[in-house]
C-alpha positions, 0 to 999 in steps of 0.5 A: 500500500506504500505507493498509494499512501504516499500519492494521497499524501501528495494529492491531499497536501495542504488539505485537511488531511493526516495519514498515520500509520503504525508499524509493527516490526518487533524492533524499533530499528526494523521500524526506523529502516522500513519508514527509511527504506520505503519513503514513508513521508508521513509519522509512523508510531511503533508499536512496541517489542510485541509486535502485532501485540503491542500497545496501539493494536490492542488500545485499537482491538486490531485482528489483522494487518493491515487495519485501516481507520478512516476518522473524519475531522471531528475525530469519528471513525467513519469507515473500518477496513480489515485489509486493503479495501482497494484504492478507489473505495479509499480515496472515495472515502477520503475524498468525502471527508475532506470535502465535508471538512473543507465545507464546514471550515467555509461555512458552507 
């Protein structure tokens, strides 16, 4: 999914968009090569020497990789996807938010 994530982060750029991500790896500097190794231009948290079984995962009660959370600008999740629900159902969703987002800023 990097080669997607990385064009909506350049699509959106400027827009009130944020994409997180949180990576898995066991070891801290298996996450730092991946962010580095990959391009990842957005933030990455570690989810701790668990692994999958880390902190942010279970706050977040994830049962698979990777789980996607699609939260709109008043922080409500609004779409939940086990796996990669495929590029364009996720930059319609995307898409949606950020023009509900830029509309209620305006007023409109």
């Amino acid at each position: 999914m990097y080669p997607h994530e990385r064009s909506l982060v350049a699509k959106m750029a400027g827009k009130p968009f944020a994409l997180i991500g949180v990576n898995s790896d066991g070891k801290i500097e298996r996450a730092q090569e991946a962010v580095k190794k990959n391009n990842l231009t957005w933030r990455s948290f570690w989810n701790g020497p668990d692994g999958t079984g880390g902190p942010i995962s279970a706050k977040w009660a994830i049962q698979g990789w990777p789980t996607l959370f699609v939260i709109d600008h008043k922080g409500v999740i609004r779409h939940k996807s086990l796996g990669n629900p495929g590029n364009d159902k996720l930059d319609g969703w995307i898409e949606d938010l950020v023009s509900e987002a830029e509309r209620e800023a305006g007023g409109k």
